[in-house]
Steps between C-alpha positions, in 0.01 A plus 500: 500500500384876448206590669482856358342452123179526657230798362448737755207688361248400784667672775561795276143512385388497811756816585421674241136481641571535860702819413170671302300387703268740723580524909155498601521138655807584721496509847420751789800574734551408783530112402604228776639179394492294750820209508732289687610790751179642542306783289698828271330767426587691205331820544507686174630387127832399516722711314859351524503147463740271637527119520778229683555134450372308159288604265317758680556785251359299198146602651516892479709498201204229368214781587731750342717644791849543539644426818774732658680216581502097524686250560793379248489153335719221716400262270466429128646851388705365185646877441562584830306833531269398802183489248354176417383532098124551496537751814749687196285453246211647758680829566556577140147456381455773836791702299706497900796446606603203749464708851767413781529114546502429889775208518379252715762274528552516861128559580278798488721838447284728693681797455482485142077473565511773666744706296213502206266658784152236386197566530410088544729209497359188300582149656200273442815218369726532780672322779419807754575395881367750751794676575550564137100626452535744787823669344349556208180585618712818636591605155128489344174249528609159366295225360607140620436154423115375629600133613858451498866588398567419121146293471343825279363339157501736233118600520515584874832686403299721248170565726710566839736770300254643315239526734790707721491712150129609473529257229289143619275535193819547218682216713168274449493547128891459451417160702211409242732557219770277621250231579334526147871505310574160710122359452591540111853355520394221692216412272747476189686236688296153579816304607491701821165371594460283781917479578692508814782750561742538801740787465853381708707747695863516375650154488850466649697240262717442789221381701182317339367265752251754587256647246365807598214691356258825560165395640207677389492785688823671313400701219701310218285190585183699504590652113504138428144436602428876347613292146260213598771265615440310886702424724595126570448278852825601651420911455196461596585282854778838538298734467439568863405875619798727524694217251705590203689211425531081581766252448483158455804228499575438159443092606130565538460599118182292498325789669562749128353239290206720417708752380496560169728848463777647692641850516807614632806748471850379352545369151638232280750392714344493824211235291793318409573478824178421574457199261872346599332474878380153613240629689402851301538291150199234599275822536236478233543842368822504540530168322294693227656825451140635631733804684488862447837664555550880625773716534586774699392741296178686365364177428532321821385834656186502345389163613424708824217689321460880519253736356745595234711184457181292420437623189886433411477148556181381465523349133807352498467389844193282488736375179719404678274282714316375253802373344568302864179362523499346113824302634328368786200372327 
C-alpha cells in the first residue's frame, strides 16, 4: 500500500499564498497563551524557532518558518535521516537546509535546546510533565499542550503554535485549507458514509485474547471521524475523560459487531495470524478482509495526522478505507 501518490497542490497553494500574503492581520506582542501549566507570554516576534516532541515543527515550517532546531523522526523515517518525507519535501520548497535534529530517544535533550539559544519552544503535541515545562521554560517561553499530554489534535496543534508565533490568523487559514482538501476527498468517496471504524493498538500475535483499541480521544481515531467514519459501541463506552485506549476479551466479540472497518499496524502476516485465530477469525471484519494494514513507516506515521502529513495521505488514505468498508458491506 503506498500512501504517497497523492497531489499535494492544496497545501502548496495555500503556501504559496500565505508566503505573499500581506502582515497586516498578525498579531501585537506581547501574546499569552494560556495552557496546561498556566499562561506564556511571548513578548515580542519570535525570531529563533525551536520545537520538541512530534510534529511540532510542521506548523512554522507550514506558515513558512524554519525552525533552528526540532526534533528527529523515531518513527517512520525509511532513509534514516531523522526527516519524515513531506517535512523534506517542506524545507526544499523553503530552499533550507534540515537544522540540528534534537534526538529524543531518551527524552527531551535540553542541552541541545538550549545550544540553538530560541527565542520560543513549540510543544502544543507533547507529553510535557512539569518538571520538564519548567526546564525548558529556563531556556526561552514555551508553548504546551491546553488539556493534556499527547491529546493535541492537529487543529489545536496549529492555533496553540502559531498563536505563540504572531501567526493565529495564517494558522486559521492553513486549518481551513486542510478542512476543505478533506471535505472534497471525502465527498468523492460514498462508501465511507455512515461506517464504523476502530483503529487497534499494536496486536501481539503471541497474545490475542485481548483486543485492544484507541478510544476516541487519541488523535488517529479522531482523523477517522475527520474522514466521516464513527466510532462503534465499544469506542464509544472507552472513551472516558483522560482515556486513550480499551480492551476487551477477545470472547466477548459480540460487543464489535457494529463494526464495519478496522485499522491497525503490522501486515500480511500478522492478518494471517489474525484469521488462523479461533476467537480473532469469527470477527466480522476480520472474517471479511474489512482491515487496513500499516507499517512502520511514513505511512503508518501519517495515520497520526499533522499539518504537513495530511496532505500526503489524504487520497490514498480514505482509499484505503473505502476499500475496507466495500468488503464489509
Amino acid at each position: 500500500m503506498s500512501l504517497f501518490r497523492c497531489g499535494k497542490m492544496g497545501v502548496l497553494a495555500w503556501s504559496a499564498w500565505m508566503l505573499g500574503a500581506p502582515s497586516a492581520g498578525a498579531q501585537e506582542f506581547p501574546v499569552t497563551v494560556q495552557h496546561a501549566f498556566g499562561t506564556t507570554t511571548v513578548s515580542a516576534q519570535p525570531d529563533r524557532v525551536a520545537t520538541v516532541a512530534w510534529a511540532n515543527h510542521e506548523v512554522p515550517l507550514a506558515l513558512g518558518i524554519v525552525p533552528v532546531g526540532f526534533a528527529r523522526a523515531n518513527f517512520g523515517d525509511d532513509d534514516g535521516d531523522g526527516l519524515l518525507p513531506w517535512v523534506a519535501e517542506r524545507l526544499d520548497e523553503l530552499g533550507a537546509e534540515a537544522p540540528p535534529l534534537f534526538d529524543e530517544g531518551d527524552g527531551i535533550d535540553f542541552e541541545a535546546v538550549a545550544a540553538i539559544r530560541p527565542d520560543i519552544i513549540l510543544a502544543a503535541y507533547s507529553g510535557l510533565d512539569r518538571a520538564e515545562y519548567d526546564t525548558l521554560s529556563k531556556i526561552a517561553p514555551v508553548i504546551p499542550y491546553r488539556d493534556g499530554p499527547w491529546s493535541t489534535g492537529w487543529r489545536e496543534m496549529i492555533r496553540l503554535n502559531a498563536t505563540g508565533l504572531g501567526r493565529a490568523e495564517e494558522g486559521e487559514a492553513l486549518i481551513a485549507d486542510i478542512e476543505a482538501q478533506i471535505a472534497e476527498t471525502v465527498a468523492q468517496v460514498p462508501e465511507l458514509q455512515g461506517k464504523r471504524a476502530m483503529f487497534l493498538t499494536h496486536l501481539d500475535v503471541r497474545d490475542l485474547s485481548v483486543v485492544r483499541f484507541y478510544s476516541a480521544n487519541d488523535t488517529r481515531v479522531r482523523f477517522l471521524a475527520d474522514l466521516g467514519l464513527r466510532s462503534p459501541r465499544a469506542v464509544e463506552e472507552a472513551t472516558a475523560p483522560g482515556s486513550y485506549s480499551g480492551e476487551i476479551s477477545a470472547e466477548r466479540l459480540d460487543v464489535f459487531e457494529d463494526v464495519d472497518i478496522v485499522v491497525t499496524y503490522g501486515g500480511q502476516a500478522l492478518f494471517d495470524r489474525l484469521r488462523q485465530n479461533l476467537l480473532m477469525s469469527r470477527m466480522g471484519t476480520v472474517e471479511d478482509g474489512a482491515v487496513v494494514l500499516l507499517g512502520n513507516d511514513p505511512v503508518g506515521t501519517a495515520a497520526n495526522p499533522t499539518p504537513l502529513s495530511i496532505p500526503w495521505v489524504l487520497e490514498d488514505y480514505v482509499a484505503d478505507l473505502a476499500d475496507a468498508a466495500r468488503k464489509s458491506e
